[in-house]
C-alpha positions, 0 to 999 in steps of 0.5 A: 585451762586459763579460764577457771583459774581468771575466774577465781583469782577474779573471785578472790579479787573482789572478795579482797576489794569489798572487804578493802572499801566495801564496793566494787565496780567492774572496770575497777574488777579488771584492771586490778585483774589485768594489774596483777599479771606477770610476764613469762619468760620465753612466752608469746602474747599470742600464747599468754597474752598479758601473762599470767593472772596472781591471786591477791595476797591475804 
């Protein structure tokens, strides 16, 4: 279930970006992506891998 929940913070990232400066290029798209993860205590890379994706606050 990881999947669609990227998907959308990935949507609402780029959304955020071209509102920000009005382009968005896609290795800018994934390292705010990858950026935005937060470790989990207790969890392995193997499970989690870099953490768990946040959304952009509004």
């Amino acid at each position: 279930m990881a999947t669609p929940h990227v998907a959308g913070c990935a949507a609402l990232w780029v959304q955020q970006q071209k509102q920000n400066l009005g382009f968005l290029t896609s290795e800018n798209l994934a390292a705010r992506t990858l950026a935005s993860a937060t470790f989990v205590p207790g969890a392995s890379f193997e499970d989690i891998g870099n953490g768990m994706v946040q959304a952009p606050q509004q």
